[in-house]
N, C-alpha and C positions, 0 to 999 in steps of 0.2 A: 448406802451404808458408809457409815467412817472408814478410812483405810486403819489397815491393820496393819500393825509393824510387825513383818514373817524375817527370820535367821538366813541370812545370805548365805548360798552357796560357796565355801573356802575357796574355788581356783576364782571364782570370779572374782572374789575379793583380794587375791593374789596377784590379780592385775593391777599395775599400782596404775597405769594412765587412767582406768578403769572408775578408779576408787577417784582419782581427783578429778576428771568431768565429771561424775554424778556427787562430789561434793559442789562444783560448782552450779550445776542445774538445781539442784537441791535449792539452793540457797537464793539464787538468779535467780529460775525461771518459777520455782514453786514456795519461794519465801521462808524455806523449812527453819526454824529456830537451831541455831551452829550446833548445840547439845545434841537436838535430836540426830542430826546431821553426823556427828560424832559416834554416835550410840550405834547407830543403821550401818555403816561403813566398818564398822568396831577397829577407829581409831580415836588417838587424844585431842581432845578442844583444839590445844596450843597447834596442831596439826593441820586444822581445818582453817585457823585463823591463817596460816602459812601459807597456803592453796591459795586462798581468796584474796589475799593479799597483791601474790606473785601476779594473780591472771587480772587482777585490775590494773595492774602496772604494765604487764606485757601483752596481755591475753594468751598468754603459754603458763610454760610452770618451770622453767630455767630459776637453778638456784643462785639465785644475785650474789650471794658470797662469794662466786666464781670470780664475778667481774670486778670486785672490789679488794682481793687477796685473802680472801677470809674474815676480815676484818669486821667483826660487829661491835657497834657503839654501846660503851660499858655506861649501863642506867646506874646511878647512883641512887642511896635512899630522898635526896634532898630532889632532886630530878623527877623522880616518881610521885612525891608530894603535892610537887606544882603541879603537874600532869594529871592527878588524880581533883584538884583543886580546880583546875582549869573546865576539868572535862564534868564534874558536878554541879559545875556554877553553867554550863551550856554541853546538855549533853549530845548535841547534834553537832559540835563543832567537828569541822573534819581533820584526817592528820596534816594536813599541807596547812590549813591553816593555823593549828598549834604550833605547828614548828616554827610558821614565821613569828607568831606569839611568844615566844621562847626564844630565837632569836632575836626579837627588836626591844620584848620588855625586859629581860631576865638576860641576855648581851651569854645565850646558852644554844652553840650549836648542835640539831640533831634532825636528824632525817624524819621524814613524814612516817616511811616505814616502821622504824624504829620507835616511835613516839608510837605506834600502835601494837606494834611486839611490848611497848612496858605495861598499855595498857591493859593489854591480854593477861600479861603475868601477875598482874593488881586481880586478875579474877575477873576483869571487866566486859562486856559482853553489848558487840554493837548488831541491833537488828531492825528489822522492820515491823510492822506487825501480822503476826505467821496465819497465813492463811487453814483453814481447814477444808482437807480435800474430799469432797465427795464422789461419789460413781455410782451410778445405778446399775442393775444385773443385767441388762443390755448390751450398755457400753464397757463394762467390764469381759463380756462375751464380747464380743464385735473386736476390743481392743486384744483379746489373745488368742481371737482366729485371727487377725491380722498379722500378728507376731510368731504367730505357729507357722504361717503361711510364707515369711518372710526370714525365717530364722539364719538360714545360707547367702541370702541374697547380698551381693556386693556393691549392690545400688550403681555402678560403673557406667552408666546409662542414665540416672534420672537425676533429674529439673526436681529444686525442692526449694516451692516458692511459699510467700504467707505476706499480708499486709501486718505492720506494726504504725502505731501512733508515735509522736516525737513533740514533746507541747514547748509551748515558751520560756518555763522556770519547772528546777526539779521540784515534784509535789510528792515522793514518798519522807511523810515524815519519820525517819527513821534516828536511833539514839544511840549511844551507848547507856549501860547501867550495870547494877553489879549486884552482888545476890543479896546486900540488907537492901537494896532500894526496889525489886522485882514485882511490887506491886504496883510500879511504874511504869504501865505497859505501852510502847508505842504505839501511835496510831497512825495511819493516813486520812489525810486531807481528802474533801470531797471532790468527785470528781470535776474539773476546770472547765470557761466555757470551749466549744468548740470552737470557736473563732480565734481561738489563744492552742492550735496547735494543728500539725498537719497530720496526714496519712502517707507513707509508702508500700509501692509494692517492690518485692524484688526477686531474685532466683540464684539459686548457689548450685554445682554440681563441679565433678572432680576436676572437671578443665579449667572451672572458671567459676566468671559469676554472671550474669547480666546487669545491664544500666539498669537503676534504680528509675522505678516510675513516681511520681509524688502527684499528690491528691490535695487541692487546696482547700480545706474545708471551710477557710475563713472566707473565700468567695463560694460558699456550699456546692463545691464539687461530693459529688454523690458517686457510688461505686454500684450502679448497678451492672445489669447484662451490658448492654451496650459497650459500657464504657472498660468494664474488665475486657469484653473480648477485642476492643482498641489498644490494650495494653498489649495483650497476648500476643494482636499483630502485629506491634510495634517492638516490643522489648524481648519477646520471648521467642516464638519461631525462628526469625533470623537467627538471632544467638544458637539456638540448638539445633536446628540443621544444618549451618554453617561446621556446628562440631562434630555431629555425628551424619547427618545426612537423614531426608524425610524419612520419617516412617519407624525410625530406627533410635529413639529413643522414648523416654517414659514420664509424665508430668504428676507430681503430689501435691495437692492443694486440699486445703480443709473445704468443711460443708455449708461453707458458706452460702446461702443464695444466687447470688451474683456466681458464682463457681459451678453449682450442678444445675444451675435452670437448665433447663431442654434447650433454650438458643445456644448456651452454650454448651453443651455436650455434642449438638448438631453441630457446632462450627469444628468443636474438636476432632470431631468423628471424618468430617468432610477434609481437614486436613491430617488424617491419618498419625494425631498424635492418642498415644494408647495413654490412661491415666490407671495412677493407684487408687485401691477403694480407701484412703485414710477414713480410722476409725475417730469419731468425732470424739468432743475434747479430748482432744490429746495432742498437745502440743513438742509433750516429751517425746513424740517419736516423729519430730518433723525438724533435724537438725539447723535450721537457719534459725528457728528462735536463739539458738549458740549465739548468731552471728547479731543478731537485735542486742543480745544481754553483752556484745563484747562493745558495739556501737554504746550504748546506753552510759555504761563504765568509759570510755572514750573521751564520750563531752562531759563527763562530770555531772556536776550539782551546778551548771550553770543558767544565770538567768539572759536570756534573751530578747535583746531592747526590739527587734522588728521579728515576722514573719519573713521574711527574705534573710534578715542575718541567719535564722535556725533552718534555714533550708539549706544554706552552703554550707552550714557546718556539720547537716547529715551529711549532704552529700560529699564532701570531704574526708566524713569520716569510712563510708561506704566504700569510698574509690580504697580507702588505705585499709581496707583486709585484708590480710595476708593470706595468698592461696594455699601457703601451709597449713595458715588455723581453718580454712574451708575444708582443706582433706582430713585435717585431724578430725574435722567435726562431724565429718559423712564416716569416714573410719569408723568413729564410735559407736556408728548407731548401730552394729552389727551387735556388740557387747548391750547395748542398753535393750534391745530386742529379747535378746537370750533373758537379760533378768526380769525383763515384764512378762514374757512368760513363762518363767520358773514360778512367780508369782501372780499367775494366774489372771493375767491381766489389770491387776490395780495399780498403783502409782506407786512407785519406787523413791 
């Protein structure tokens, strides 16, 4: 069935760290249109565009005015013109590169940020094209006995791993527009070959993270049993027994194939690592996609000339997560639990 947008609970929404990760997953991980996103949260557009802004730039939510003395760049109407002009002659242009637009043609300094704070207050509106989320009565059950089951839990002990793709050149075509033009809906691009992008695996938990594994798929490296459970005794074990000691922590992987085959459940079993039952699709409640959506925002919208240059630059970007945003991001999941079961299991 379609999800259904239900009235959030006042304390929860009284959490403000609360209210800006799940403006940011919203947006990241489930493509929500900034309105909707606005409406669900019951705060303002200009608010949401704030959030997403700050966590592209930091991956936090630090109010940059701190570091600058307050000081915001006063938009003029003649500024806002151009801006407006620039950005309907190319609605996917990004801010960084309006502003060098603005400074090299029009000899007009202004920040990337700030050319997207004017754009917002023109009413402007940059997005993707919003997915619509389905759920069956299954997984909607499975998803809020999981969360019932889970509600206290502090996760203080568990491995929360997941593969993400990372291709050659960004492929969501995404735009700004603005409410006469909204019959101009963005799309994305069809999916790219596989030879033009990689796989990785990786694992986050409160100590740390573990090395990131990468899967070539341009030489068709394949992710079966075998080669997961070479992963597992490669990147994963060492790391968490080293932290906690055998036996004595807990592994979350979705259901994938390759994840619950019998070889591997057998090998898991044989090394006394205990796993979570994750309720399938459901990403939202496996916080390392945080850490994919903070990687993703990281390398930008850039295009990559080899398969070896976009591998150092995951892995570059991987080594440099700050283990702050890994605890913020298992912290929260305590909070995004509470609300997918207040809501009965469907997507928030």
């Amino acid at each position: 069935m379609e999800v259904e947008n239900q009235q959030l609970d006042q304390n929860l929404l009284d959490n403000s760290l609360f209210v800006k990760w799940g403006i940011v997953i919203s947006h990241i991980v489930w493509s929500k249109p900034k309105q909707e996103i606005a409406d669900t949260f019951q705060v303002k557009l200009p608010y949401v565009y704030q959030i997403l802004n700050r966590f592209e730039k930091d991956g936090d939510f630090n109010d940059q005015r701190q570091s600058n003395g307050g000081h915001n760049k006063i938009i003029n109407e003649e500024i806002q013109e151009i801006l407006r002009e620039q950005t309907t002659e190319n609605p996917s242009v990004s801010s960084k590169k309006l502003s060098q637009i603005m400074n090299q043609e029009y000899d007009i300094s202004i920040s990337s940020s700030s050319v997207n704070r004017a754009r917002t207050e023109q009413g402007m509106y940059y997005s993707p094209q919003p997915n619509q989320l389905h759920i069956s009565e299954n997984t909607r059950q499975s998803r809020f006995f999981y969360c019932k089951q889970h509600r206290n839990d502090k996760f203080t002990n568990v491995l929360f791993t997941d593969e993400s793709n990372f291709q050659l050149f960004y492929n969501k075509n995404s735009r700004w527009y603005t409410q006469d033009l909204e019959n101009i809906i963005p799309t994305s691009t069809q999916p790219i070959n596989p030879n033009l992008k990689i796989m990785v695996w990786g694992g986050i938990c409160l100590k740390g993270k573990t090395q990131l594994k990468i899967y070539r798929l341009d030489q068709k490296e394949t992710v079966d049993s075998s080669k997961y459970i070479e992963t597992l005794t490669t990147y994963c074990l060492p790391f968490m027994n080293e932290q906690y000691g055998v036996g004595k922590w807990k592994l979350l992987q979705d259901n994938a194939r390759a994840h619950v085959s019998n070889q591997t459940m057998t090998y898991l079993k044989n090394n006394k690592v205990r796993t979570l039952d994750h309720p399938p699709y459901s990403p939202d409640l496996n916080p390392i996609e945080k850490v994919w959506a903070w990687m993703k925002r990281d390398l930008g919208k850039v295009t990559y000339s080899t398969i070896e240059n976009l591998i150092d630059a995951v892995q570059t970007s991987w080594d440099s997560v700050p283990i702050e945003h890994i605890k913020n991001y298992i912290s929260h999941q305590i909070n995004q639990i509470q609300l997918i079961e207040q809501n009965e299991g469907h997507f928030v």
